[in-house]
Backbone as CSV, one residue per row, in Angstrom:
resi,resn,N_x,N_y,N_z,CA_x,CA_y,CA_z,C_x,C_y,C_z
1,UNK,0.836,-1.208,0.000,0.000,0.000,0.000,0.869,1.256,0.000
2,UNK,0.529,2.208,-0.799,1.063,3.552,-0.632,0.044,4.518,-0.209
3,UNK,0.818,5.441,0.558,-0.231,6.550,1.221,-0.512,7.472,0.393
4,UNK,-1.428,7.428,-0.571,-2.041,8.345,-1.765,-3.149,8.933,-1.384
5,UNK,-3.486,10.035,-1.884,-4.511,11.271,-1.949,-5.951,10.459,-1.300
6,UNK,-6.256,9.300,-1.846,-7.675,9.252,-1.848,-7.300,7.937,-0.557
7,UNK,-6.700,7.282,-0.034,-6.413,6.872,1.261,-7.373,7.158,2.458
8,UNK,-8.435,6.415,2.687,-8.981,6.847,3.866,-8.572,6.612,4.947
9,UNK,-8.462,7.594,5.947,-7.787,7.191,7.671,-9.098,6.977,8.871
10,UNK,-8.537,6.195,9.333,-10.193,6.186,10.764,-8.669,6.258,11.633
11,UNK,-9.200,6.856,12.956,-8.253,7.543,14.034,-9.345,6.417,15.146
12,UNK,-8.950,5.605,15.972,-9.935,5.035,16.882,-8.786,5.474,18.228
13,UNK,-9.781,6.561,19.067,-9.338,7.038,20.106,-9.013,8.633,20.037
14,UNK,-10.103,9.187,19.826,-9.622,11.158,19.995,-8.817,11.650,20.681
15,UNK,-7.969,11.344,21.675,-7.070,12.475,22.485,-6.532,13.226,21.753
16,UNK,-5.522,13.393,22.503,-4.389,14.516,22.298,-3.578,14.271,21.146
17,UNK,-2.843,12.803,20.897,-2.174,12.203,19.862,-2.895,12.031,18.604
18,UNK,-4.625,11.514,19.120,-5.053,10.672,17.174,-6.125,11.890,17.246
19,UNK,-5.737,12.830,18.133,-6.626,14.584,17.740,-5.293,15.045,16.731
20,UNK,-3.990,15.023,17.142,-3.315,15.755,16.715,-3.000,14.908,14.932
21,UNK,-3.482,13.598,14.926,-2.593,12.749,14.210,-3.996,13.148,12.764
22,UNK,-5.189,13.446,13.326,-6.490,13.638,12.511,-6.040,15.401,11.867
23,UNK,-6.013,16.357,12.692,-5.936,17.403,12.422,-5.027,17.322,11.185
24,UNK,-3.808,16.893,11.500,-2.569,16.603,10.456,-2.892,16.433,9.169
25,UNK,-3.353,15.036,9.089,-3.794,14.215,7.952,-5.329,14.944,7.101
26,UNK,-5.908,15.610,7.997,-7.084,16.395,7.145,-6.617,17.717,6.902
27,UNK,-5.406,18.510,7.565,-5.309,19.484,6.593,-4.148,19.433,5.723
28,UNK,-4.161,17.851,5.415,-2.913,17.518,3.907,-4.062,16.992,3.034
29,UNK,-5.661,17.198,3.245,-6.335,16.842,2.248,-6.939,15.347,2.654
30,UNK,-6.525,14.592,3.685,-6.560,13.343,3.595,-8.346,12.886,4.098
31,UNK,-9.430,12.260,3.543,-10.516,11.747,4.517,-10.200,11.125,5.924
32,UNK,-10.716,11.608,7.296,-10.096,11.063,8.611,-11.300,11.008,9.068
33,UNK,-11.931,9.963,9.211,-12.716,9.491,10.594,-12.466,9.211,11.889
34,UNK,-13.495,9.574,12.839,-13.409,9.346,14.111,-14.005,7.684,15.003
35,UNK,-12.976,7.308,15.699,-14.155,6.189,16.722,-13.521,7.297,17.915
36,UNK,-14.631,7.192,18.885,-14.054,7.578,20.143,-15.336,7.298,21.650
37,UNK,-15.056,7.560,22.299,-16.073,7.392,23.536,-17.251,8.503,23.478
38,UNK,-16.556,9.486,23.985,-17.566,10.507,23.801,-18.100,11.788,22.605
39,UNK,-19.422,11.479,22.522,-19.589,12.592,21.491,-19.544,14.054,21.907
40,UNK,-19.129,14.714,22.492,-18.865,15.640,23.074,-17.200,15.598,22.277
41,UNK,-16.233,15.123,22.022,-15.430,14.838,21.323,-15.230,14.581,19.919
42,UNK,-16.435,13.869,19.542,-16.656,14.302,17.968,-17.193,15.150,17.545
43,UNK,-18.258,15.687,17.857,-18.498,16.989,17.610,-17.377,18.309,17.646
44,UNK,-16.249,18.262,18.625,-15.442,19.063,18.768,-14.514,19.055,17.412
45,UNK,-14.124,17.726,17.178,-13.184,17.627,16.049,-13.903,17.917,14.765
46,UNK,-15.500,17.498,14.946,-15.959,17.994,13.319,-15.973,19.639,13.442
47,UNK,-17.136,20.256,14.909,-17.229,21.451,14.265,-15.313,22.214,14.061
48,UNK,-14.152,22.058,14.368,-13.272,22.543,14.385,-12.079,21.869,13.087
49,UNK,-12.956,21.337,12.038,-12.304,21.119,10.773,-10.910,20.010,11.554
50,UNK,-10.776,19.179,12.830,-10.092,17.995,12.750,-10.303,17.129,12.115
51,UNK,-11.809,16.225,12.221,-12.330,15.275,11.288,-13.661,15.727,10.048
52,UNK,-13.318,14.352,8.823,-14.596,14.975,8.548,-16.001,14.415,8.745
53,UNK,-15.656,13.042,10.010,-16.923,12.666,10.138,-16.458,11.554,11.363
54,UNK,-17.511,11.324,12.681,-17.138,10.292,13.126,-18.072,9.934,14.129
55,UNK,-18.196,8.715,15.177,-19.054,7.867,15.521,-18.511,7.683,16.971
56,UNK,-19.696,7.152,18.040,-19.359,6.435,19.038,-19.712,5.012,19.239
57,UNK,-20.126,4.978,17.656,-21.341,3.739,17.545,-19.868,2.952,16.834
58,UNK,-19.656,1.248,17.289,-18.572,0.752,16.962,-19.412,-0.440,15.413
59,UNK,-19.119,0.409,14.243,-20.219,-0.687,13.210,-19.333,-0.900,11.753
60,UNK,-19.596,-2.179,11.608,-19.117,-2.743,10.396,-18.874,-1.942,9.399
61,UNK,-20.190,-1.084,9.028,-20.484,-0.716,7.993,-19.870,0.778,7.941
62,UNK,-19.378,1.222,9.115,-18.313,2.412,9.579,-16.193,2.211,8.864
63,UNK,-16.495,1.092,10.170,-15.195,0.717,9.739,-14.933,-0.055,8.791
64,UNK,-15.095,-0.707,7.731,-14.957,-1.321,6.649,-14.476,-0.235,5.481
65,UNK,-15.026,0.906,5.322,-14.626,2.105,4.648,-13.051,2.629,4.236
66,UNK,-12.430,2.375,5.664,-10.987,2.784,5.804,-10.345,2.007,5.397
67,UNK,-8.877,2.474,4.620,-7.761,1.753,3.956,-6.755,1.717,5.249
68,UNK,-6.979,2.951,6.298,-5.716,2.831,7.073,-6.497,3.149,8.695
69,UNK,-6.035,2.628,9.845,-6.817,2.581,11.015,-5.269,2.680,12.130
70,UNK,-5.120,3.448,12.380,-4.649,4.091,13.645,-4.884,4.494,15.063
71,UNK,-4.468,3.128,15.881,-4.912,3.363,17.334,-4.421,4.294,17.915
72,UNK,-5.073,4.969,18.826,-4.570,6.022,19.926,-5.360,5.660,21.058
73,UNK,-4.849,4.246,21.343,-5.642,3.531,22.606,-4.767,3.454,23.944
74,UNK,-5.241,3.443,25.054,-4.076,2.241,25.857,-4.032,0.992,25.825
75,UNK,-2.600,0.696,25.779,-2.719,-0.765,25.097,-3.409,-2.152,25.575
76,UNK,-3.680,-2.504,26.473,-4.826,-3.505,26.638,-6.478,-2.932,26.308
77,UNK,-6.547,-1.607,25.896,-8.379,-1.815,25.613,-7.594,-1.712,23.867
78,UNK,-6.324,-1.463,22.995,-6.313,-1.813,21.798,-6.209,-3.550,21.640
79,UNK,-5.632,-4.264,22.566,-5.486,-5.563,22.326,-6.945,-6.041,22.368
80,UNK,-7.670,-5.738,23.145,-9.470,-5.739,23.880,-10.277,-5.462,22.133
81,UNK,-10.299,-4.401,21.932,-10.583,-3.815,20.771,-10.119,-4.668,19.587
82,UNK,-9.126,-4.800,19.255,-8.715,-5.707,17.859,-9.361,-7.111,17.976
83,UNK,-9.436,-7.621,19.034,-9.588,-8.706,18.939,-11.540,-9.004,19.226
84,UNK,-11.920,-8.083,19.225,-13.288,-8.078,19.461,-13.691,-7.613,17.939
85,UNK,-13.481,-6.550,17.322,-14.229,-5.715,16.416,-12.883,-6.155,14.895
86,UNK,-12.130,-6.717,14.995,-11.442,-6.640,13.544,-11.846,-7.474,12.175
87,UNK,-13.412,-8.282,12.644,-13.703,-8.602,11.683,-14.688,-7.744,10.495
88,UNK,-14.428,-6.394,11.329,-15.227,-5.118,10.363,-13.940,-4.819,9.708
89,UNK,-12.248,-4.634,9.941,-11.792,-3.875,9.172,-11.791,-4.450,7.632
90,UNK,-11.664,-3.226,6.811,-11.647,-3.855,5.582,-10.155,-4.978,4.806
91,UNK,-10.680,-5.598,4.125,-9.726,-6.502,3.477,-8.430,-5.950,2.921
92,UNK,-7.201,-6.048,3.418,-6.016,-5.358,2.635,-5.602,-3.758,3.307
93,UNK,-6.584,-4.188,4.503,-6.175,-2.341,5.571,-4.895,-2.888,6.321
94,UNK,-4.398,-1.593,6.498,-3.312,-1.439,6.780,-3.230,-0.638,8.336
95,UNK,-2.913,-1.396,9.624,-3.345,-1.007,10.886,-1.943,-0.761,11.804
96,UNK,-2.353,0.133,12.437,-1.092,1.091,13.144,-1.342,1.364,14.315
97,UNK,-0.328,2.141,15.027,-1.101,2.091,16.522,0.270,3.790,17.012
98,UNK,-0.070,4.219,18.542,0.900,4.907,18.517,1.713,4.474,20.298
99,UNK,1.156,3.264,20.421,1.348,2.749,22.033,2.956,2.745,22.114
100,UNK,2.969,3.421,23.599,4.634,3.341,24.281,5.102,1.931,24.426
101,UNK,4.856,0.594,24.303,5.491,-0.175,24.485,5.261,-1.237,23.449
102,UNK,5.917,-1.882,23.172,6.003,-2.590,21.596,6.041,-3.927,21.716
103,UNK,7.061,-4.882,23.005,6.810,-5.910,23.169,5.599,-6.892,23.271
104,UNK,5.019,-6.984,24.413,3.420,-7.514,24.713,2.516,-6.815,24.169
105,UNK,2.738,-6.044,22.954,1.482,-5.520,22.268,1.776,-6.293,20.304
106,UNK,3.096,-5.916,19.888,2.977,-6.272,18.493,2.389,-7.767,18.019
107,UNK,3.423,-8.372,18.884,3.098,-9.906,18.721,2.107,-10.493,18.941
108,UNK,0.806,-10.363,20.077,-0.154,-10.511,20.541,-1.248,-10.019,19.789
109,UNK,-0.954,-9.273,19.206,-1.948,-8.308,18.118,-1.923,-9.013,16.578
110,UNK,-0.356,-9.256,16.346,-0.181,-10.367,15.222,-0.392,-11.275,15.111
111,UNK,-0.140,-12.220,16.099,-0.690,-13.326,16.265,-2.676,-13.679,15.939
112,UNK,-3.097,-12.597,16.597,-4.263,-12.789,16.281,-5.044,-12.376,15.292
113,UNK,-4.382,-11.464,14.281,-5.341,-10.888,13.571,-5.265,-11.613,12.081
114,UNK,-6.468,-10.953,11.505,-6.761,-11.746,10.288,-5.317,-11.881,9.361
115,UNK,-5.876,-12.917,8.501,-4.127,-13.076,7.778,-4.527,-11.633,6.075
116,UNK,-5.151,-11.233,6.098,-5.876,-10.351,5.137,-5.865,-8.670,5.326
117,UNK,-5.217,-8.554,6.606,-4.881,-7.082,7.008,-3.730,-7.065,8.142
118,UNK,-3.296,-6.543,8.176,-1.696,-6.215,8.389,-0.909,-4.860,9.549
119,UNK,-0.445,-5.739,10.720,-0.537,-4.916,11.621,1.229,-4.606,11.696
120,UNK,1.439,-3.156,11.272,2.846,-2.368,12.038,2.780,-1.884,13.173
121,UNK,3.484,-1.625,14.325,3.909,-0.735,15.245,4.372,0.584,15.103
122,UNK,3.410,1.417,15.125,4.651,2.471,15.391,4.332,3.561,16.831
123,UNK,5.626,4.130,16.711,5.494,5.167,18.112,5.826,6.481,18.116
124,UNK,4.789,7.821,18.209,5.115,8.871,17.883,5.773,9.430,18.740
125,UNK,7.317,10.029,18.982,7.685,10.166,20.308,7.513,12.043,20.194
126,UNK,6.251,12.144,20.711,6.055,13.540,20.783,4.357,13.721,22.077
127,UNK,4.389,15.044,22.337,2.983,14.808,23.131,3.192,15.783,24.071
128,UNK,2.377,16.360,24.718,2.796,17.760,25.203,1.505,17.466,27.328
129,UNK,1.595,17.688,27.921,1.253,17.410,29.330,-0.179,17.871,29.493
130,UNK,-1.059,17.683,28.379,-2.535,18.037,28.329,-3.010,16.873,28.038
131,UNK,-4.296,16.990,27.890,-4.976,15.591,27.472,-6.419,16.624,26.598
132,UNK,-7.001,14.936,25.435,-8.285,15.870,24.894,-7.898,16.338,23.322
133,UNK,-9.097,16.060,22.909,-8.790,16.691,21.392,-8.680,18.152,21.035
134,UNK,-9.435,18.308,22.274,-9.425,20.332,22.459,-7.920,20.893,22.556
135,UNK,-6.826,19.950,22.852,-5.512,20.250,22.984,-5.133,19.988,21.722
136,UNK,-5.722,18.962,20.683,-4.822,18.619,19.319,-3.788,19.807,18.245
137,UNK,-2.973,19.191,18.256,-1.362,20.226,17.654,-0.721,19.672,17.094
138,UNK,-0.991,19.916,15.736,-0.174,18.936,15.035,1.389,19.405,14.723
139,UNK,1.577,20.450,15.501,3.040,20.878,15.585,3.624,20.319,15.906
140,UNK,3.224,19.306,17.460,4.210,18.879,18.406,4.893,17.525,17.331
141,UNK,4.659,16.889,16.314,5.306,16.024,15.709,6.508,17.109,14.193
142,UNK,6.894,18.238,14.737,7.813,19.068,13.758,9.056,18.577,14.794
143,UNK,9.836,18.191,13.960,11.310,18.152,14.406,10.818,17.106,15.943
144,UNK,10.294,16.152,15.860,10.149,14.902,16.425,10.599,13.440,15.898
145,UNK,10.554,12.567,16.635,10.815,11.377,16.245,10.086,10.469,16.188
146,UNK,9.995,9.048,15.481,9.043,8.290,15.130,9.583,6.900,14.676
147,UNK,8.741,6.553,15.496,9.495,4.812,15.361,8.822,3.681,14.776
148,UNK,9.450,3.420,14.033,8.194,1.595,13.513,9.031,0.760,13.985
149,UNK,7.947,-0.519,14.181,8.828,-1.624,15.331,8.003,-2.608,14.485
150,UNK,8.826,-2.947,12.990,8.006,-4.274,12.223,8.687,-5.644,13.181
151,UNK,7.887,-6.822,12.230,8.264,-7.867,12.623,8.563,-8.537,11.383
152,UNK,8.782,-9.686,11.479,9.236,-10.763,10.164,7.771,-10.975,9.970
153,UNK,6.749,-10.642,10.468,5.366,-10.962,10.046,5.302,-9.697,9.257
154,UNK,5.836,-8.615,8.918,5.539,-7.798,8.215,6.130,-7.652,6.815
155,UNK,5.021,-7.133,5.826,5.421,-7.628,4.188,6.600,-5.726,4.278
156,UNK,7.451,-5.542,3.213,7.915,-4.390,2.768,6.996,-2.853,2.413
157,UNK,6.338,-3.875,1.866,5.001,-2.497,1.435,4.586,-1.666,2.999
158,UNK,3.820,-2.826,3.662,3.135,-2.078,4.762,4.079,-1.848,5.498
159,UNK,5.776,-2.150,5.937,6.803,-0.996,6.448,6.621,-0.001,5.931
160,UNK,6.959,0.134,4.878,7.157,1.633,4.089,5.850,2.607,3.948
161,UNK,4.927,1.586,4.203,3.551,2.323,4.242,3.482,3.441,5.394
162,UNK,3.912,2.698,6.279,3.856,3.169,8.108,4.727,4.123,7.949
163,UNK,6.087,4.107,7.674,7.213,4.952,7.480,6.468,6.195,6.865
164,UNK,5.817,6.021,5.902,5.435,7.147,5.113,4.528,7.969,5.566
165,UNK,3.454,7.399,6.501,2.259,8.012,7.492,3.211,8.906,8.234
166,UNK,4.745,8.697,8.693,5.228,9.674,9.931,5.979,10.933,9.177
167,UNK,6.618,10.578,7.708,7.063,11.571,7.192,6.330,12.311,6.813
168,UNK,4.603,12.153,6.257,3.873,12.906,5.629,3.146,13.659,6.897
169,UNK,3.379,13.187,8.239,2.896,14.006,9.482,3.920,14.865,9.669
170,UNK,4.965,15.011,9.433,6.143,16.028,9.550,6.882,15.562,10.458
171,UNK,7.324,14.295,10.741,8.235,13.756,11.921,9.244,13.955,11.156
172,UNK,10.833,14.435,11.640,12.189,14.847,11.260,12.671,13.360,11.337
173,UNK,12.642,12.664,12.174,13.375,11.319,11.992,12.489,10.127,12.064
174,UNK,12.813,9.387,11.132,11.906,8.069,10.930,12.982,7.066,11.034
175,UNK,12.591,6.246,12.364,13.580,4.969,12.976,12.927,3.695,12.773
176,UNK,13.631,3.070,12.767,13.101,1.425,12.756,14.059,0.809,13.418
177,UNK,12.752,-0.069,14.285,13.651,-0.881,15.575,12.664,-1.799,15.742
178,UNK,13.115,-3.166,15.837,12.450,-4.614,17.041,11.557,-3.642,17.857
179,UNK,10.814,-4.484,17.850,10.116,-4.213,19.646,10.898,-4.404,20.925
180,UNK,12.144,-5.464,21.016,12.588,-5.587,21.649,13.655,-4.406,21.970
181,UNK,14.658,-3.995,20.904,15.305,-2.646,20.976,14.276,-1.474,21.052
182,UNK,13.052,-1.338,20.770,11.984,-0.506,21.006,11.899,-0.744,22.912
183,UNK,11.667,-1.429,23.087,11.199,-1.047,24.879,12.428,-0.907,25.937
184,UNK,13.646,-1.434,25.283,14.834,-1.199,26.130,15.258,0.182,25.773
185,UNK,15.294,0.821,24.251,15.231,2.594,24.210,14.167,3.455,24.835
186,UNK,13.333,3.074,24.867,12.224,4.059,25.490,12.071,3.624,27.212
187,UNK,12.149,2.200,27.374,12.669,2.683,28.846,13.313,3.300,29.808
188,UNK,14.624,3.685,29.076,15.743,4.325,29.413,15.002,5.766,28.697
189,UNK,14.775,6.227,28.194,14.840,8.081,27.223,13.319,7.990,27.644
190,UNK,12.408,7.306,28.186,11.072,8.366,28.421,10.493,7.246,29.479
191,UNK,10.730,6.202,29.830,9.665,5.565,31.081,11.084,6.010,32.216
192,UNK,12.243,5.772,32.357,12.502,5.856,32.992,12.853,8.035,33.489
193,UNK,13.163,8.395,32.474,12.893,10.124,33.006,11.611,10.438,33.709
194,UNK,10.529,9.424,33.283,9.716,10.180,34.018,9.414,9.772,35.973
195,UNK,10.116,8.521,35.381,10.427,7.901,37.091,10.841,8.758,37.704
196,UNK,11.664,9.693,37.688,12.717,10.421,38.029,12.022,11.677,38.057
197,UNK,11.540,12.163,37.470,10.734,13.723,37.475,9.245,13.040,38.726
198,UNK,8.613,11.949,38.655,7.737,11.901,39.944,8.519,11.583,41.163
199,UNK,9.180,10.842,40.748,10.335,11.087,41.999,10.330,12.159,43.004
200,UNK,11.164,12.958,42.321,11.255,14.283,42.116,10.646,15.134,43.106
201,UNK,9.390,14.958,42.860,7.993,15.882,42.868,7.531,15.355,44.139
202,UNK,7.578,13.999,44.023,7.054,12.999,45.431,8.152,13.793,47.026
203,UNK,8.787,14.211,46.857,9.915,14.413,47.604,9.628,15.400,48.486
204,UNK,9.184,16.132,47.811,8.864,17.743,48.891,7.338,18.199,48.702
205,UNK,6.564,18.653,49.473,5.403,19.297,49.440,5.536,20.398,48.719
206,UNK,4.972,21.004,47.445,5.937,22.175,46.411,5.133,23.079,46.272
207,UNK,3.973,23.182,47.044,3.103,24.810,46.870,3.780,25.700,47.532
208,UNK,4.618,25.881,48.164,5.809,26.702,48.730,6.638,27.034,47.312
209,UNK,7.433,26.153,47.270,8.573,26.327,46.605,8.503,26.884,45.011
210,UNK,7.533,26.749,44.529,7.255,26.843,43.113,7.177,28.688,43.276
211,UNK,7.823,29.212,44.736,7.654,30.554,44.780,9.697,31.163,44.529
212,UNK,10.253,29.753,44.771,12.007,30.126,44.806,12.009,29.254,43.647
213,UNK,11.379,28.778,42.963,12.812,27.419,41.657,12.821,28.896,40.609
214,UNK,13.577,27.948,40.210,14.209,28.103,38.781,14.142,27.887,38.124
215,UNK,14.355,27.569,36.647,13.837,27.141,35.326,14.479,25.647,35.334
216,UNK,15.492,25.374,35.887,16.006,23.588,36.386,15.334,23.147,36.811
217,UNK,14.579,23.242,37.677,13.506,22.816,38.524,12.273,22.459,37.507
218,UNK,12.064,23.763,37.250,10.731,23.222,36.001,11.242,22.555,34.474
219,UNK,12.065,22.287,34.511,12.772,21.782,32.930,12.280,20.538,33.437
220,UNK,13.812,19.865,34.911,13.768,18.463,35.363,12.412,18.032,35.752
221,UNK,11.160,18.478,35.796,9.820,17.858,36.588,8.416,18.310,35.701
222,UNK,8.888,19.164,34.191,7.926,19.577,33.546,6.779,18.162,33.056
223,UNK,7.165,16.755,33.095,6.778,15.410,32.828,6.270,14.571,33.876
224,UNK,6.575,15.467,35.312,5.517,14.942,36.268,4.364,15.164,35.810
225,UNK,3.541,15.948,35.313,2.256,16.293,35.549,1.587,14.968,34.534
226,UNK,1.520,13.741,34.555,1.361,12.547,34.288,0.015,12.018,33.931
227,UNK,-0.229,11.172,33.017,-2.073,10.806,33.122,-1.113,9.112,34.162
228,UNK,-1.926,8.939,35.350,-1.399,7.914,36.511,-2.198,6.912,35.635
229,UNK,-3.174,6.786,34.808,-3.589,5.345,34.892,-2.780,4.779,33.291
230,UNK,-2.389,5.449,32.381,-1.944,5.197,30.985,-0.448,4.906,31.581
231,UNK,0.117,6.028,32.254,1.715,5.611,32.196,2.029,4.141,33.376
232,UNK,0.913,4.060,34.409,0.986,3.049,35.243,1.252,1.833,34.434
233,UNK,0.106,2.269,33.465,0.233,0.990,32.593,1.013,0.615,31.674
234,UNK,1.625,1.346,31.168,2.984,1.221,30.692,4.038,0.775,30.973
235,UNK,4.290,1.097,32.445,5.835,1.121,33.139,5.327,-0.709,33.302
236,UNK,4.039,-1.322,33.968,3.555,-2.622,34.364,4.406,-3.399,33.278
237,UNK,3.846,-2.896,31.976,4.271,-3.786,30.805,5.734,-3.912,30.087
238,UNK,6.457,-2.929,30.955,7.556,-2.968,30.460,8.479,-2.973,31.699
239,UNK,7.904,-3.525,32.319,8.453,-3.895,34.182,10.290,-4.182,33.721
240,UNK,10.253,-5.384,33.236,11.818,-6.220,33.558,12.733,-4.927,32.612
241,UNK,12.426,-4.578,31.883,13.366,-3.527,31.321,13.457,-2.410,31.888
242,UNK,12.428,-1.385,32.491,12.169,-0.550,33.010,12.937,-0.159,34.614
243,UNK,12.876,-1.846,34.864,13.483,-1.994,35.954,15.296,-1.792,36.113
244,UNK,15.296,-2.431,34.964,16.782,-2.437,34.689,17.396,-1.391,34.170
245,UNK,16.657,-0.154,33.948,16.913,1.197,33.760,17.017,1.769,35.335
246,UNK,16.287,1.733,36.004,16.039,2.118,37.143,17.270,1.678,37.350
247,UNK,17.840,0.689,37.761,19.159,0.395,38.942,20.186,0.591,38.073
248,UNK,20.262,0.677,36.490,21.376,1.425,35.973,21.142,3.047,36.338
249,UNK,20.206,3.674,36.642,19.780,4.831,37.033,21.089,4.977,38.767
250,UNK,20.180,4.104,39.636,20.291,4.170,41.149,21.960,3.938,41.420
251,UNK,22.515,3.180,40.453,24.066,2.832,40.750,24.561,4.259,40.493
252,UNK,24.272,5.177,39.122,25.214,5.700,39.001,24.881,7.041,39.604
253,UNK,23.684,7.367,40.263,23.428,8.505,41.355,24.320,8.218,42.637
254,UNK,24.354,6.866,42.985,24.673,6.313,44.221,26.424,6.884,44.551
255,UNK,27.179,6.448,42.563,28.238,6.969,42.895,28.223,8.761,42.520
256,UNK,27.646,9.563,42.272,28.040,10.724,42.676,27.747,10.791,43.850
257,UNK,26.768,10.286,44.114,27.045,10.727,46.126,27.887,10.095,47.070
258,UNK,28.049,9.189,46.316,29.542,8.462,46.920,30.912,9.618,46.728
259,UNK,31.020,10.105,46.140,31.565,10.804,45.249,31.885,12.533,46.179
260,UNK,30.616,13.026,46.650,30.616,14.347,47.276,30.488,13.487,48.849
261,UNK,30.198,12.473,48.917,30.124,12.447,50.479,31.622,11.941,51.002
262,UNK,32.574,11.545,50.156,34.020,11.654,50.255,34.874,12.674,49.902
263,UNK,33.968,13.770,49.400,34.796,14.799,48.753,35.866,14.641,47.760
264,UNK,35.492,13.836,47.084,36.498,13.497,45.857,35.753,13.976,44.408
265,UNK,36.701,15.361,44.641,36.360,16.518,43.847,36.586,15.603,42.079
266,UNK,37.739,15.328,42.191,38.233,14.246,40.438,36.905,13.956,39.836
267,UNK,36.410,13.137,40.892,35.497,11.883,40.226,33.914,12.412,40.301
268,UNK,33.314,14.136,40.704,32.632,14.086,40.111,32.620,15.125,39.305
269,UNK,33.748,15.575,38.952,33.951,17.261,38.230,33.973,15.606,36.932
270,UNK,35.016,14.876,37.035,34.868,13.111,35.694,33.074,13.312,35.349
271,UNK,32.362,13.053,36.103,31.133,12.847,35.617,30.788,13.395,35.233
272,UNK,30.952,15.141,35.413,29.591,16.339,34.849,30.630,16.186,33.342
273,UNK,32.038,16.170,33.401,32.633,16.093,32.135,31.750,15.232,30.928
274,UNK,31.439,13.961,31.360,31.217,13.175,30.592,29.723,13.687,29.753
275,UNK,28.739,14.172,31.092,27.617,14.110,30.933,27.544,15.445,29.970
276,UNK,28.119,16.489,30.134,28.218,17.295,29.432,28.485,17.319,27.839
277,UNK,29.490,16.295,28.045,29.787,15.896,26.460,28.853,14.860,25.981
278,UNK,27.930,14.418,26.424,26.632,13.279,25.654,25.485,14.247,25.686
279,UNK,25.358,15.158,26.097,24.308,16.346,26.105,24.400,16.719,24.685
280,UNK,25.576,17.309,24.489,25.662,18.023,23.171,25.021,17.368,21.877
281,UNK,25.209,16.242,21.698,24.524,15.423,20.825,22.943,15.446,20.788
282,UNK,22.321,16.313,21.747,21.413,16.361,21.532,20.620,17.774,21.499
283,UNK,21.770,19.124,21.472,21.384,20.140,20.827,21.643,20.201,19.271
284,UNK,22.033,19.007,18.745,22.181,19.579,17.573,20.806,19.658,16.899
């Protein structure tokens, strides 16, 4: 499949991501339907030119229409969902998703679905600390990143298909990785930072203090402000890796404070050196 002009998209799940991922794709011209919970939500995206049409009603004769179907679920009501309703998608659709964790979702999803439509992974790594289609921005994917996580169950076409959905959204880098190198990178660069920013936050009572910080303060903890039941569920599913970020985390805090509580100036003026120089790689 190629992503051409007359390509229909269904978005199942309005937030913030398949608000922002609809807005995108309908003002490049593209047809984008809605599934979502509440109509109070479709109505928002129609009267505000996001979609050009969509439903709370889950029906054959809805979803059969679309060439391309893009979850913006959490991932057990998308595993819940595919495996209940995928005998509406149409024959030869091409199905995507934008879930943080790739392991216990690709394979489980492949495994079960029809041999006649064709499931990629991918992951938009962008998203801003709101929730709601009333927040949708299809900016936040400019100069972002974007990941597909095929499998050997996946044909060439529908890679490149997926690939092409993130360049034509304006993502700057388009990656491809396993699921398995998918949940050990994102454990470390976004489940485990945010461990660390609630951390953080958990630490001190901060309706005081938010009267002395500084812009460090709000940089390091701007990713507390968290949805608790989506990321709970995330970190669950990606426990044994997540974990193993964490105590590569805890060792090497342990030695800078090993470090100032001996006063051995060398070894941590050594560290900010290092850290300083792996920073840079990421102003460029």
């Amino acid at each position: 499949m190629k992503i051409i002009n007359d390509v229909k998209f269904l978005i199942v799940g309005l937030g913030l991501i398949g608000g922002s991922y609809a807005q995108a794709l309908t003002d490049l011209g593209y047809e984008v339907g809605a599934i979502t919970r509440t109509q109070s939500s479709i109505d928002y995206a129609k009267e505000n030119g996001i979609i050009a049409h969509g439903t709370t009603e889950i029906t054959e004769d809805y979803i059969n229409k679309f060439d391309v179907i893009i979850f913006a679920l959490y991932p057990r009501v998308l595993i819940e969902w595919i495996e209940k309703y995928q005998a509406y998608f149409k024959k030869g659709a091409l199905i995507t998703d934008v879930t943080g964790v790739k392991g216990p979702i690709v394979y489980k999803i492949q495994d079960m679905l029809r041999e006649d439509v064709e499931f990629v992974g991918a992951h938009p790594m962008a998203g801003k600390e709101v929730y709601g289609v009333q927040n949708a921005d299809k900016s936040i994917f400019k100069n972002a990143n974007y990941i597909v996580t095929p499998t050997d169950k996946n044909t060439k076409e529908a890679i490149e298909a997926t690939k092409q959905i993130g360049k034509i959204l304006g993502f700057k880098t388009i990656a491809e990785l396993s699921p398995e190198e998918h949940d050990e990178m994102i454990g470390f660069l976004s489940q485990l930072t945010h461990c660390i920013a609630v951390s953080l936050m958990d630490c001190k009572e901060s309706e005081k203090l938010v009267d002395y910080t500084g812009d460090s303060f709000r940089d390091l903890t701007r990713i507390a402000k968290i949805n608790d039941a989506m990321w709970s569920e995330l970190f669950l599913l990606n426990k044994a890796e997540l974990l193993a970020q964490m105590d590569l985390f805890m060792s090497k805090f342990s030695e800078l404070r090993n470090a100032l509580a001996s006063e051995d100036t060398d070894k941590m003026r050594e560290m900010m050196r290092i850290s300083t120089e792996r920073r840079k790689y990421f102003d460029k």
